[in-house]
gemmi code that builds the backbone of each chain (N, CA, C; Angstrom):
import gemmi

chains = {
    "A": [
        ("UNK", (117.163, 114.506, 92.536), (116.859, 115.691, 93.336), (116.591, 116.899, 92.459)),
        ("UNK", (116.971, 116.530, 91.205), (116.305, 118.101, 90.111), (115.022, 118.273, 89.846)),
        ("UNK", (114.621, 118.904, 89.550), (113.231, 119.287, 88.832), (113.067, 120.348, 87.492)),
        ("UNK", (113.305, 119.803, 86.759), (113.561, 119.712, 85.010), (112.240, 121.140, 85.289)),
        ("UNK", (110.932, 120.866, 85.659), (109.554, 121.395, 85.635), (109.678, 122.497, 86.233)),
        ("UNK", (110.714, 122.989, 87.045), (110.607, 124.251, 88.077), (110.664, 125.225, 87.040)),
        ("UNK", (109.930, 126.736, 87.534), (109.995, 127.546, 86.895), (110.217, 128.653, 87.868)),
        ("UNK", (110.951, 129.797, 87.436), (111.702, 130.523, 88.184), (111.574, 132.207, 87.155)),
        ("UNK", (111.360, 133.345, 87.747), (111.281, 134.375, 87.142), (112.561, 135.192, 86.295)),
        ("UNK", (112.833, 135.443, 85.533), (113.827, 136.191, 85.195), (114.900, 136.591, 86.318)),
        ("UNK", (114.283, 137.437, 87.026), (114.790, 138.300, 87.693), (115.320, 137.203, 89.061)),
        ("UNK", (114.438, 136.447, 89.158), (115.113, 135.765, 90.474), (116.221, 135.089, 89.909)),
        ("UNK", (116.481, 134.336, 88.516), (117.354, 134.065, 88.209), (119.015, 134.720, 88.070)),
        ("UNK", (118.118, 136.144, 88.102), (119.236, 137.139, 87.578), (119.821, 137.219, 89.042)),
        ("UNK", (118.878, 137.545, 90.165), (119.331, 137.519, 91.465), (120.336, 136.310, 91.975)),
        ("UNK", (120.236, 135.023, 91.647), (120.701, 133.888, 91.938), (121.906, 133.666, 91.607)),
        ("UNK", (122.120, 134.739, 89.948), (123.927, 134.522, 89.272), (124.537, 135.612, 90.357)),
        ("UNK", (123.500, 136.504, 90.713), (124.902, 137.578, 91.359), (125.255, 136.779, 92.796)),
        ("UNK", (124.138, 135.909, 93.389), (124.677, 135.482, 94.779), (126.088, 134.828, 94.363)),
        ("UNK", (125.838, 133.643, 93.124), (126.747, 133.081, 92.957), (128.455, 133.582, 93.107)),
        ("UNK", (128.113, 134.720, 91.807), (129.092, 135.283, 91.416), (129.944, 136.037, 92.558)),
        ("UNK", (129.176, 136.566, 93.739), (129.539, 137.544, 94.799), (130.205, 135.774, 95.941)),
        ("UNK", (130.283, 134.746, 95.962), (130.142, 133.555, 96.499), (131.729, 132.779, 95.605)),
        ("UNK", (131.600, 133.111, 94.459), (133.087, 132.757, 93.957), (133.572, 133.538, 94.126)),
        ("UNK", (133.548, 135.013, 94.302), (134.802, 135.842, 94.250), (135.589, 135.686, 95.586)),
        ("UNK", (134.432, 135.578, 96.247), (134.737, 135.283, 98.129), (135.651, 134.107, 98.140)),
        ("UNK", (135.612, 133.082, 97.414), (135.965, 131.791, 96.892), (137.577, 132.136, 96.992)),
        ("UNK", (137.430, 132.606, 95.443), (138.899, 133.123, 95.076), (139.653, 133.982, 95.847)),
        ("UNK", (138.836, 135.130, 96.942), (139.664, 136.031, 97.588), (140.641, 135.258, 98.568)),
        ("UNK", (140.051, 134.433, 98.929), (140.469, 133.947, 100.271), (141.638, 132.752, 99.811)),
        ("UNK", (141.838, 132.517, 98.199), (142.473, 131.586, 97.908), (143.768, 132.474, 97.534)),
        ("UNK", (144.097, 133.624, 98.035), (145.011, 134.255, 97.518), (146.330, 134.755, 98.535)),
        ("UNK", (147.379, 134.086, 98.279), (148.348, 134.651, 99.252), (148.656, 136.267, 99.846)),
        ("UNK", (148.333, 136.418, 100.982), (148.605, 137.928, 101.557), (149.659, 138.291, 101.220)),
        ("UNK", (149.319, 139.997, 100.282), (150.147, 141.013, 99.916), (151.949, 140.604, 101.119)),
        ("UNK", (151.183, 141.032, 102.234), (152.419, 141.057, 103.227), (153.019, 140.093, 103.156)),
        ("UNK", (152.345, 138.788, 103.197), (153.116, 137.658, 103.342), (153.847, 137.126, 101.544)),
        ("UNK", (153.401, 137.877, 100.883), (154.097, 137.671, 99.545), (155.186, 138.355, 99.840)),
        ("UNK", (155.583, 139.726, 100.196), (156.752, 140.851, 100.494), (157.723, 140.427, 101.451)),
        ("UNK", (157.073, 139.551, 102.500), (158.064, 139.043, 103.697), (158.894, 138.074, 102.778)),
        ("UNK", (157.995, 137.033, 101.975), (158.518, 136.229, 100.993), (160.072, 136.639, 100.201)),
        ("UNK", (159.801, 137.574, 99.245), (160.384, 138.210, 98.426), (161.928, 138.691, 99.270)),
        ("UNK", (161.759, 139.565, 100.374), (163.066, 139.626, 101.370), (163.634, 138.215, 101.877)),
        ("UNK", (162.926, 137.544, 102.177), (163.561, 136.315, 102.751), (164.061, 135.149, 101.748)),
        ("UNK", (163.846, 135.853, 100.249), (164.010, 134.808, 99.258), (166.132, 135.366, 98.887)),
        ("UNK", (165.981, 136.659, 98.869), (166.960, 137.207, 98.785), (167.969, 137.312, 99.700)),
        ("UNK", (167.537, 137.403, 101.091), (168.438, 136.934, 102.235), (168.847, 135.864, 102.109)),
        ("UNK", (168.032, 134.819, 102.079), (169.063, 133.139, 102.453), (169.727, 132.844, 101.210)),
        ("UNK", (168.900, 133.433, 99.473), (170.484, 133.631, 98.408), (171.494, 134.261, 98.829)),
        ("UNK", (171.506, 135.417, 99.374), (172.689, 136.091, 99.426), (173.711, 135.446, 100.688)),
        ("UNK", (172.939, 135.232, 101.763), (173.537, 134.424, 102.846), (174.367, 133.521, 102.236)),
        ("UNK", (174.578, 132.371, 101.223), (175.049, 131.555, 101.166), (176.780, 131.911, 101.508)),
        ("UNK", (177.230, 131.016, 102.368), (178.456, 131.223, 102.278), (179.669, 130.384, 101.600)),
        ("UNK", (180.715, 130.436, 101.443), (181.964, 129.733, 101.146), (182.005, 128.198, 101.424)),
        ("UNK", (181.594, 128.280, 102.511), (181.601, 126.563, 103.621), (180.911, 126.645, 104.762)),
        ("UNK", (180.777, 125.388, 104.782), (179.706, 125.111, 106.088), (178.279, 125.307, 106.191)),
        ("UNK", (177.378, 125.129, 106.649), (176.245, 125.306, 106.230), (175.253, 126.254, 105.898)),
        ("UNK", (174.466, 126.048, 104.810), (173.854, 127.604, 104.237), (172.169, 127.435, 104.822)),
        ("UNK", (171.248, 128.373, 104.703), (170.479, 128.719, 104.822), (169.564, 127.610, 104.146)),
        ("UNK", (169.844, 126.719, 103.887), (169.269, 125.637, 103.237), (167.923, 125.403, 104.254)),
        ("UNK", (168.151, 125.264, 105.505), (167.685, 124.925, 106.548), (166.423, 125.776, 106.298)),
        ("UNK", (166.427, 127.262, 106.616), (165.594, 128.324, 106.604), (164.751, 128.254, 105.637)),
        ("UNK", (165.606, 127.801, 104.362), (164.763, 127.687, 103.402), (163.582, 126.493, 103.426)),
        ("UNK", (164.020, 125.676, 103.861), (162.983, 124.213, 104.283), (161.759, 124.921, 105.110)),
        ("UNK", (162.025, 125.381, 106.477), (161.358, 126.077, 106.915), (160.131, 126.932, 106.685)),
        ("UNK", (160.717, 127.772, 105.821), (160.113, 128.584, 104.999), (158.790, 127.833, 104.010)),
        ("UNK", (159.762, 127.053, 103.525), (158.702, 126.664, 102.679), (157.330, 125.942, 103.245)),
        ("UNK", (157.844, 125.344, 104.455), (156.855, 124.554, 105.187), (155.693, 125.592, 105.910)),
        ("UNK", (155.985, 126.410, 106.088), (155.407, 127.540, 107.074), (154.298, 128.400, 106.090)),
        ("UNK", (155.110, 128.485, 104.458), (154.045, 128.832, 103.296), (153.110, 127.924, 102.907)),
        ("UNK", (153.495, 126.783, 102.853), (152.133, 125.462, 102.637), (150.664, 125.800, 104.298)),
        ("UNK", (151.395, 126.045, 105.292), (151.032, 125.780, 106.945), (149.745, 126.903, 106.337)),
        ("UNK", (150.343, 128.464, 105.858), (149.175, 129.459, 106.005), (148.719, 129.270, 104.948)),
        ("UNK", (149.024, 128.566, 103.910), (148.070, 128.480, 103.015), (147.045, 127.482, 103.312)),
        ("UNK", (146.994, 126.805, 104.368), (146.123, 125.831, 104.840), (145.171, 126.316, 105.787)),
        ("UNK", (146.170, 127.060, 106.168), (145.441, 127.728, 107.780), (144.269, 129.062, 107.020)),
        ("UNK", (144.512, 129.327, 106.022), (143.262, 130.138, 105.029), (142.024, 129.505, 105.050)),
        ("UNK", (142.435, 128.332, 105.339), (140.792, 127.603, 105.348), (140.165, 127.381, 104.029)),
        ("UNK", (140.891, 127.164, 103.193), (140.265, 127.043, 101.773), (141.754, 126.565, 100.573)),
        ("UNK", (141.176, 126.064, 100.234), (142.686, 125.183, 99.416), (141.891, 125.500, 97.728)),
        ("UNK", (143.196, 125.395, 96.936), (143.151, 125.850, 95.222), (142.692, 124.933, 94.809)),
        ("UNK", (141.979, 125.020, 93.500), (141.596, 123.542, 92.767), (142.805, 123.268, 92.530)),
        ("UNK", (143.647, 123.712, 92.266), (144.898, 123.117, 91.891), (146.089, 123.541, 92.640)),
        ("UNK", (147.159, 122.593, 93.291), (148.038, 123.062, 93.757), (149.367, 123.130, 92.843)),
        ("UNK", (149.080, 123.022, 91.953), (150.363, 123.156, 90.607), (150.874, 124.819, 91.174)),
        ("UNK", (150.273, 125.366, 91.348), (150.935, 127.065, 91.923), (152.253, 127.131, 93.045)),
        ("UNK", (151.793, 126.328, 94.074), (152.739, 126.455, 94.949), (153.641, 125.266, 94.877)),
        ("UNK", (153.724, 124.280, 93.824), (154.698, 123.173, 93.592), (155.458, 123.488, 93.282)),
        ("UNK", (154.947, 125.038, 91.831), (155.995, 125.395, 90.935), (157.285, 126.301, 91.497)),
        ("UNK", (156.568, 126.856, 92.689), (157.431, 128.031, 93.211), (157.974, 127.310, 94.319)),
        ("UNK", (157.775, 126.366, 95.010), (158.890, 125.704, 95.959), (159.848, 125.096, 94.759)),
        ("UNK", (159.601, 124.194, 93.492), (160.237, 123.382, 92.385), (161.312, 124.687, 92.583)),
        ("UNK", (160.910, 125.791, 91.639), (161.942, 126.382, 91.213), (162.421, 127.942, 91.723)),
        ("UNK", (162.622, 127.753, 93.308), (163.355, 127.876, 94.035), (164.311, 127.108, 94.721)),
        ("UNK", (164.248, 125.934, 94.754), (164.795, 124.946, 95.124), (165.703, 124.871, 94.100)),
        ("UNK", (165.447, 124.337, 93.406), (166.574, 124.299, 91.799), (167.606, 125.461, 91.802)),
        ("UNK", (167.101, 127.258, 92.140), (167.617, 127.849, 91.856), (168.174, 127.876, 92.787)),
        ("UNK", (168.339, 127.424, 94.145), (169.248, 127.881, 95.412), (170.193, 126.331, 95.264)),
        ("UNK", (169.880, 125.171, 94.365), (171.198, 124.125, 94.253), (172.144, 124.854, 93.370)),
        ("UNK", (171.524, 125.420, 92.648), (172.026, 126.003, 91.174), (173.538, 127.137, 91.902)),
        ("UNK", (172.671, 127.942, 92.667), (173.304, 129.137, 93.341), (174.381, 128.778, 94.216)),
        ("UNK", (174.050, 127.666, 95.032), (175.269, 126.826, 95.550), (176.289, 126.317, 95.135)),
        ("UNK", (176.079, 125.488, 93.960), (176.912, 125.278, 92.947), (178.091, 126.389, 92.154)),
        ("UNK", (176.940, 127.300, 91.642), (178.246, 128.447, 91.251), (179.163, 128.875, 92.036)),
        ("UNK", (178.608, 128.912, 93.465), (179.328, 129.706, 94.084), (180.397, 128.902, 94.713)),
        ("UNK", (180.257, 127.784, 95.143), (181.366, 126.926, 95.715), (181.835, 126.161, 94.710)),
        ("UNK", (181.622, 125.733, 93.582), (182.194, 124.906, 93.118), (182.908, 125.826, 91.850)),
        ("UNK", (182.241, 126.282, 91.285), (181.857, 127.244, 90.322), (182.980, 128.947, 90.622)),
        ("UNK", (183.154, 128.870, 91.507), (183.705, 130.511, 92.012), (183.570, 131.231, 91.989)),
        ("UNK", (181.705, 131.454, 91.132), (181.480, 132.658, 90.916), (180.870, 133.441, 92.194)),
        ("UNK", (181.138, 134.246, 92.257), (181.266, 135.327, 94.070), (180.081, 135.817, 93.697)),
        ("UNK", (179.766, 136.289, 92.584), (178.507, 137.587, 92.456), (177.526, 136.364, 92.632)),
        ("UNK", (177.489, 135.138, 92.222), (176.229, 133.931, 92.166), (175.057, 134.217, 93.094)),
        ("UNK", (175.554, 134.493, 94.506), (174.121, 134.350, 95.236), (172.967, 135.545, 95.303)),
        ("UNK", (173.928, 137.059, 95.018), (173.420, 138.004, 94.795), (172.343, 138.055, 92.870)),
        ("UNK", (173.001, 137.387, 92.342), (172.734, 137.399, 91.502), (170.660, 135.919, 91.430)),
        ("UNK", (171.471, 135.392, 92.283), (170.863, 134.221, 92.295), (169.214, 134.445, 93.370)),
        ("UNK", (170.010, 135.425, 94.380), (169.162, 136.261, 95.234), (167.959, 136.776, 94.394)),
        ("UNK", (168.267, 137.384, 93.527), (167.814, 138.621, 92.633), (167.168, 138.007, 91.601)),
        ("UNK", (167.170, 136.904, 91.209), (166.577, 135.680, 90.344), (165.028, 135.606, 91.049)),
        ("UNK", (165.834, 135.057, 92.008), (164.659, 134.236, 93.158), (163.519, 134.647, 93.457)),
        ("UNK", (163.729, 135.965, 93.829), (162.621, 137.146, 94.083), (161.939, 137.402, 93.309)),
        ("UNK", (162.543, 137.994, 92.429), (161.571, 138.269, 91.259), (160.934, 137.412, 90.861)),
        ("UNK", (161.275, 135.887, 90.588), (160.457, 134.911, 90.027), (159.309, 134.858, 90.847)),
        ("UNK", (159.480, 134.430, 92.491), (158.658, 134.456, 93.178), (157.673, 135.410, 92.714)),
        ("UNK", (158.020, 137.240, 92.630), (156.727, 137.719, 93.178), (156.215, 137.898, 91.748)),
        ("UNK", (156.699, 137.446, 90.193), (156.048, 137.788, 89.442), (155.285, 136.329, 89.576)),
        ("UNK", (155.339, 135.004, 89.666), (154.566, 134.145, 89.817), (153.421, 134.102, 90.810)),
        ("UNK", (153.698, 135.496, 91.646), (152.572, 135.932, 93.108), (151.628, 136.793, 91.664)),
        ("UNK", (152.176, 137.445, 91.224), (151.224, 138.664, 90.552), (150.414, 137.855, 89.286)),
        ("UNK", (151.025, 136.626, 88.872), (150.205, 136.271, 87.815), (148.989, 135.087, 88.362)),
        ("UNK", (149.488, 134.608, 89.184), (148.316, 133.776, 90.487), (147.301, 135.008, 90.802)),
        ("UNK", (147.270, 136.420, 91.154), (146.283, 137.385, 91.472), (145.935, 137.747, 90.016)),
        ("UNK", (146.599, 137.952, 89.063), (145.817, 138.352, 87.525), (145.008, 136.877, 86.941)),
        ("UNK", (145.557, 135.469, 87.302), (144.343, 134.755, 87.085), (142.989, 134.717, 87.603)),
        ("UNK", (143.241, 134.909, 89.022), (142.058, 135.195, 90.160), (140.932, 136.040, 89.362)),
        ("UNK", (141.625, 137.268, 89.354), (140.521, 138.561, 88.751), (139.889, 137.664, 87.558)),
        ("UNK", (140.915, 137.077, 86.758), (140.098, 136.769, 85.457), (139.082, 135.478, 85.386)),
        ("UNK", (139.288, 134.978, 86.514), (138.411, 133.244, 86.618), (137.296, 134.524, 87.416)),
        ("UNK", (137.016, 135.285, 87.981), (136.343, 136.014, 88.513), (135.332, 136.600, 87.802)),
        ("UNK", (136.316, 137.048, 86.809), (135.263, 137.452, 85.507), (134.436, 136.402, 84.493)),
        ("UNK", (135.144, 135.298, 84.582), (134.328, 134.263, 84.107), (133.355, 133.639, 84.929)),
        ("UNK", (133.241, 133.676, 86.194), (132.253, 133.464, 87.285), (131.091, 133.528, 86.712)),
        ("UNK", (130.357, 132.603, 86.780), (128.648, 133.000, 86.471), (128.267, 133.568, 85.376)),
    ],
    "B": [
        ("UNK", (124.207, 127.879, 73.750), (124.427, 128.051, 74.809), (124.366, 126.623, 75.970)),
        ("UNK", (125.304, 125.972, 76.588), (125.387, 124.918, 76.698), (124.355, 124.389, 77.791)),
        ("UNK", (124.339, 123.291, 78.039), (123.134, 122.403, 78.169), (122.853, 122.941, 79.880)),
        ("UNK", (121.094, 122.991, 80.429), (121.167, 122.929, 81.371), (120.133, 122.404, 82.419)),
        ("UNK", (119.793, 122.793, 83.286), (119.115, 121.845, 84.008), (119.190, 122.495, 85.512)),
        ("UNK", (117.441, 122.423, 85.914), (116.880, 122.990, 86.931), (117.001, 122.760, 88.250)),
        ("UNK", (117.907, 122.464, 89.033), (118.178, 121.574, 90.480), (117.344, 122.765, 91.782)),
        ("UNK", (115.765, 121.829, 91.807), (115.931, 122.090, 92.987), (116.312, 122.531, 94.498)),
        ("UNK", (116.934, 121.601, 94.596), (118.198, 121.076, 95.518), (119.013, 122.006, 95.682)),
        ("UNK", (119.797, 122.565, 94.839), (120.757, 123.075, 94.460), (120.418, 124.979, 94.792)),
        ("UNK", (119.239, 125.282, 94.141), (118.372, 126.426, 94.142), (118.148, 127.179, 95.376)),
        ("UNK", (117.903, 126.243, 96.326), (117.814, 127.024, 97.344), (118.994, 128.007, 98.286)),
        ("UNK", (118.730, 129.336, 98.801), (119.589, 130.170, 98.776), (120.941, 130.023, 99.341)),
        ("UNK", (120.596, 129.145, 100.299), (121.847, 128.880, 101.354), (122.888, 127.422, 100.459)),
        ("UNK", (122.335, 126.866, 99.974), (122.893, 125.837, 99.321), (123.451, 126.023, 98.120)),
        ("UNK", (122.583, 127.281, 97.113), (123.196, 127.960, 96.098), (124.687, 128.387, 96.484)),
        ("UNK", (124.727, 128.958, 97.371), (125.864, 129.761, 98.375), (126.974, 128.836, 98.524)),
        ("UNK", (126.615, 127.712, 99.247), (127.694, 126.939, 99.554), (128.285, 126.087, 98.004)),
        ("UNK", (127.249, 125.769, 97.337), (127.889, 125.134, 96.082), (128.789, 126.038, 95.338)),
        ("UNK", (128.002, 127.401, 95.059), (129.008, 128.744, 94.613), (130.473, 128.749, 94.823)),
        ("UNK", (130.351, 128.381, 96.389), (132.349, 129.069, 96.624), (132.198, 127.593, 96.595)),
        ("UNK", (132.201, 126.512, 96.937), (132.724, 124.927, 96.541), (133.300, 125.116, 95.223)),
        ("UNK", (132.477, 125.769, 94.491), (132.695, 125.450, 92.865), (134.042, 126.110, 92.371)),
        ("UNK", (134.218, 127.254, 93.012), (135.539, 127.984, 92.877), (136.862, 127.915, 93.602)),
        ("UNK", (136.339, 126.464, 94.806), (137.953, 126.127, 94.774), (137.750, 124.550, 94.888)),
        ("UNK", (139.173, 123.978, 95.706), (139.591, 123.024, 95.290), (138.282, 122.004, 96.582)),
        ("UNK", (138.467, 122.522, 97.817), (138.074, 122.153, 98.960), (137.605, 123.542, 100.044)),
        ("UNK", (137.094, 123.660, 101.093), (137.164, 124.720, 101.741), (136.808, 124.102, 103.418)),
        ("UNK", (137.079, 124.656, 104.123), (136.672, 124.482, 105.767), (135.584, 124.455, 105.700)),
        ("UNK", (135.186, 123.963, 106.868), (133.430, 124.441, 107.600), (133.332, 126.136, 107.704)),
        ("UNK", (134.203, 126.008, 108.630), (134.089, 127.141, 109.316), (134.292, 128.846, 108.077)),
        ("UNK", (134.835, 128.309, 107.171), (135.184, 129.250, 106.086), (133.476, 129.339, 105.913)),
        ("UNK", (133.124, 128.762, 105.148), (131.631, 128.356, 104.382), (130.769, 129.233, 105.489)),
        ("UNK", (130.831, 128.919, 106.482), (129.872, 129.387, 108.006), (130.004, 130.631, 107.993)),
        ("UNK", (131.452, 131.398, 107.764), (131.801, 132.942, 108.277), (131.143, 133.110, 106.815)),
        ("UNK", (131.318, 132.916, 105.506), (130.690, 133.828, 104.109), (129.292, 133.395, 104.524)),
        ("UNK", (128.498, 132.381, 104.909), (127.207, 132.203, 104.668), (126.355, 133.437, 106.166)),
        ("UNK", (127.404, 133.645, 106.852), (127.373, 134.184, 108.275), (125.847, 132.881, 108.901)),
        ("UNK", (126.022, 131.892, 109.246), (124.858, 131.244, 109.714), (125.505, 130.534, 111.156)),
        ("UNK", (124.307, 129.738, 111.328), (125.044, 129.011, 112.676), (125.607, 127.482, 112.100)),
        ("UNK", (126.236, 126.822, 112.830), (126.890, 125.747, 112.522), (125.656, 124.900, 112.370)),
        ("UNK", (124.612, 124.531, 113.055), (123.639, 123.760, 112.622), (123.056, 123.913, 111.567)),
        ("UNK", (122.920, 125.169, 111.150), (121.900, 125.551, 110.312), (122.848, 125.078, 108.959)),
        ("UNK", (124.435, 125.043, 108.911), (124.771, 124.775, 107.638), (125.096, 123.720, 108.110)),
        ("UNK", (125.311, 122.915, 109.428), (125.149, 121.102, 109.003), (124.133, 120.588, 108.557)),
        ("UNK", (122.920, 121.398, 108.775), (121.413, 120.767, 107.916), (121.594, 120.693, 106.567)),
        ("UNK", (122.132, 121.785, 106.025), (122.329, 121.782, 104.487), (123.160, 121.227, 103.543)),
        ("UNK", (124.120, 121.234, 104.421), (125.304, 120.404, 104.314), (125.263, 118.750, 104.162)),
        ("UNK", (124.415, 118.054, 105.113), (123.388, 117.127, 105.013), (122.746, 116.713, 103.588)),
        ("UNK", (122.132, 117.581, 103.288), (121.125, 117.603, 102.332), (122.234, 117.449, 100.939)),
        ("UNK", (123.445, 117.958, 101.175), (124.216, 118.106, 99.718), (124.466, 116.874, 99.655)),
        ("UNK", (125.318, 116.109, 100.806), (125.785, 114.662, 101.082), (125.244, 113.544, 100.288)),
        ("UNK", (123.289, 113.879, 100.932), (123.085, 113.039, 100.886), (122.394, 112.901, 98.855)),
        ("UNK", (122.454, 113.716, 98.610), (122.263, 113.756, 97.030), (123.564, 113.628, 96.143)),
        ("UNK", (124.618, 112.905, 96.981), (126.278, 113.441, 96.719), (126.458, 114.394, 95.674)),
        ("UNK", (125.952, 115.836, 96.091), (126.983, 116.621, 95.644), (127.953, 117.213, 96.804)),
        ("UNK", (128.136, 116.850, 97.891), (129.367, 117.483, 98.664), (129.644, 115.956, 99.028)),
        ("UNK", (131.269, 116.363, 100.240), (131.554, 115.130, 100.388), (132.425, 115.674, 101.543)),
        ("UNK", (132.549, 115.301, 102.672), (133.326, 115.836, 103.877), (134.532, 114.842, 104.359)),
        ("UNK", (135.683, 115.633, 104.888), (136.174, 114.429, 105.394), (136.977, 115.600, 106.525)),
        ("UNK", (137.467, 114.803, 107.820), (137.665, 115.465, 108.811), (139.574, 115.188, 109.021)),
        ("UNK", (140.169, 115.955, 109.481), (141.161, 116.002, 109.804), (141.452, 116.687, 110.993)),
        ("UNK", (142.843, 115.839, 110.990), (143.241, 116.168, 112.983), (144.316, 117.561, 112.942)),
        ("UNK", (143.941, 118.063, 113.522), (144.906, 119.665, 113.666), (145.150, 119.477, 115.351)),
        ("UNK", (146.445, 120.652, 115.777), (146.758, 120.425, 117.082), (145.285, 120.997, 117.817)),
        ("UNK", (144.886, 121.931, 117.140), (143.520, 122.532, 118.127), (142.104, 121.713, 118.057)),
        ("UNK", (141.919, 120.640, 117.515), (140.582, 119.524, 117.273), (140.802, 119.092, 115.985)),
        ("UNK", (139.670, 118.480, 115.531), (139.116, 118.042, 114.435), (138.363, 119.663, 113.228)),
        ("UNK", (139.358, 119.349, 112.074), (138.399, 120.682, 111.267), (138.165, 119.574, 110.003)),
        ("UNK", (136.372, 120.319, 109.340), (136.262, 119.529, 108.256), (136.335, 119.980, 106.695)),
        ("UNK", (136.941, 119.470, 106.099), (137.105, 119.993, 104.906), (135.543, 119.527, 104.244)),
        ("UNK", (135.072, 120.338, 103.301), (134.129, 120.151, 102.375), (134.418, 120.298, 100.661)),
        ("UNK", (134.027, 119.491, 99.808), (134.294, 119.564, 98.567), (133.236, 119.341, 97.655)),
        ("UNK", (133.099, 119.809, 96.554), (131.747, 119.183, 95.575), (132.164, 118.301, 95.195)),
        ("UNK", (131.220, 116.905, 94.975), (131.521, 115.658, 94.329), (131.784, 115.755, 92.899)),
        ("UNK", (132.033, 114.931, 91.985), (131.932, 115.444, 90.453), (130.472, 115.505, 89.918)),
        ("UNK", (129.249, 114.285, 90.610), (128.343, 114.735, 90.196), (127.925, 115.856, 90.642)),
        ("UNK", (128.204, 117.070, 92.451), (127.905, 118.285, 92.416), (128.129, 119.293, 91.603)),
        ("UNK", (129.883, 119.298, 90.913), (130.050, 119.986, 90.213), (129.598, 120.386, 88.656)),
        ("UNK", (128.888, 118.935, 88.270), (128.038, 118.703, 87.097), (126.477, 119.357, 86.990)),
        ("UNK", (125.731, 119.030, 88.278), (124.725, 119.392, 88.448), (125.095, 121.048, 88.864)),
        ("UNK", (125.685, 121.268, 89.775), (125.952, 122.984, 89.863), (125.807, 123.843, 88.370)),
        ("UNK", (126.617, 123.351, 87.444), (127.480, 123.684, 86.309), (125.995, 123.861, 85.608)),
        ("UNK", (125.267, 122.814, 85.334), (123.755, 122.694, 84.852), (122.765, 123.835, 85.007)),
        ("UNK", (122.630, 123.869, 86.800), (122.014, 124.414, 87.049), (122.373, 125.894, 86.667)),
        ("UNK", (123.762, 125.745, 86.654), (123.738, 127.664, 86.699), (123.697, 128.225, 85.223)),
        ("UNK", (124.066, 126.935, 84.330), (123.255, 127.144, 82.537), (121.999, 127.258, 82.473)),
        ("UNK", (121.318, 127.076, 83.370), (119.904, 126.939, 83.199), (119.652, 128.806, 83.750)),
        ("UNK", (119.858, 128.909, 84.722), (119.851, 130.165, 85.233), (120.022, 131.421, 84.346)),
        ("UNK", (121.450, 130.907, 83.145), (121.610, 131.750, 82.460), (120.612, 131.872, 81.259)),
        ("UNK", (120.405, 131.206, 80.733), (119.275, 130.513, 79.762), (117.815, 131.213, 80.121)),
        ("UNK", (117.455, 131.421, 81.134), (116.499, 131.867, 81.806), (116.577, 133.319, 81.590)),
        ("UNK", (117.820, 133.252, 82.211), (117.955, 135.363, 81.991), (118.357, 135.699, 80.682)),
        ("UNK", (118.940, 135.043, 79.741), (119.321, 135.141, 78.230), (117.461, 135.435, 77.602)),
        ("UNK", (116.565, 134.482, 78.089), (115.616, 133.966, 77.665), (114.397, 135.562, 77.801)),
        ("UNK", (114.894, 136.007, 78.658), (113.586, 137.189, 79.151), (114.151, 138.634, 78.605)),
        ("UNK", (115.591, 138.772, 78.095), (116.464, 139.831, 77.135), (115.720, 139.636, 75.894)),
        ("UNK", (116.085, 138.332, 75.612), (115.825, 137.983, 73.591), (114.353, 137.270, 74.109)),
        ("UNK", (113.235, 137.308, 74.213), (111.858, 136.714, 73.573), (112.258, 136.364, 72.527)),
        ("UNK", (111.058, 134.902, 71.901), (111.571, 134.757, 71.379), (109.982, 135.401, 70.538)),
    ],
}
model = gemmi.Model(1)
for chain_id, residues in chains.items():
    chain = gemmi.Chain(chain_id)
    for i, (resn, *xyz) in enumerate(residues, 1):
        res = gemmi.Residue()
        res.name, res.seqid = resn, gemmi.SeqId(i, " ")
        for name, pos in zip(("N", "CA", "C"), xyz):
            atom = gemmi.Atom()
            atom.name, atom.element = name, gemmi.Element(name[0])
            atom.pos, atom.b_iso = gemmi.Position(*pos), 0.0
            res.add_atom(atom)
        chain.add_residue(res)
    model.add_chain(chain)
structure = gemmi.Structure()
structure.add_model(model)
structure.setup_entities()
């Protein structure tokens, strides 16, 4: 279906990288988790750490939830990542860090753990949100 | 400047378009592709068609509670020939800066 023989003007060519380029960014915009829904994130990462209690059951639940409901709109975007290594890493190690946080705190005794563990969580989350949007810009700039 | 190659196929505006954002993610909806191309659904199942059948796209449909939605993806030979074509493009505009 190529044609090696086509010939094409400068300028239409030049016209053709910007469709492109204006066509990936659209690409990438839409591949990017909402500001808001990163911030709702970030509070609710710190609530169900800090929630953990003494005994009986923790926020474990919410957290399942949660996570399922972040895969749901990232689907419901209508456009999926070349790679989903992004959102593996941040369910992986939140998960780890809320066994981790459980552990200190019930087995462990440490009281400050979930606040502390809270305060982990979040931040990891939203700096792993901010470096997913600083790759974006930069695969953006490599566009075309 | 790496190797490239003139696609037809590929060239034309609406298909340039759809290979473009294909190329920059993993998969995308119909309906995504439809709202950036702003066209009608026929007009990008014709083209859409046309990618298939040269396999550079590749569709497959899935069940949601509200119908059937279809995902679209570039094949590896689309993403090869895209990749080509848009070296060639550059090559072209490199080419009319520096004469040689």
């Amino acid at each position: 279906m190529s044609d090696e023989n086509e010939e094409i003007s400068a300028e239409e060519a030049s016209e053709a990288l910007t469709k492109v380029k204006e066509m990936q960014q659209a690409g990438q915009e839409r591949t990017e988790i909402p500001s808001w829904l990163a911030t709702l994130w970030v509070v609710l990462i710190f609530a169900i750490f800090a929630g953990i209690q003494p005994e009986g059951t923790n926020g474990g639940l919410y957290l399942l939830i949660g996570i399922a409901a972040y895969v749901i709109v990232e689907r419901q975007q209508g456009i999926a990542r070349k790679s989903t290594l992004l959102t593996a890493l941040v369910i992986f190690i939140i998960t780890a860090l809320y066994l981790a946080t459980v552990y200190l705190y019930r087995i462990q005794g440490l009281s400050f753990a979930p606040y502390i563990g809270g305060v982990i969580g979040a931040t990891t989350y939203h700096l792993i949100y901010l470096a997913s949007k600083r790759k974006h810009s930069t695969s953006n700039d490599e566009a075309a | 400047m790496p190797k490239g190659k003139f696609d037809e196929l590929i060239h034309a505006p609406n298909r340039l378009k759809i290979c473009a954002l294909l190329a920059a993610v993993k998969e995308s909806e119909f309906r995504v592709i439809r709202e950036e191309l702003d066209v009608s659904d026929s007009v990008l199942s014709k083209q859409i068609k046309l990618l298939e059948e040269a396999n550079y796209v590749q569709s497959r449909k899935v069940n949601v509670i509200t119908g059937k939605v279809t995902w679209l993806s570039l094949t590896k030979t689309g993403r090869k020939a895209f990749s080509e074509h848009i070296n060639e493009l550059q090559r072209i505009t490199e080419l009319s800066k520096n004469p040689l």
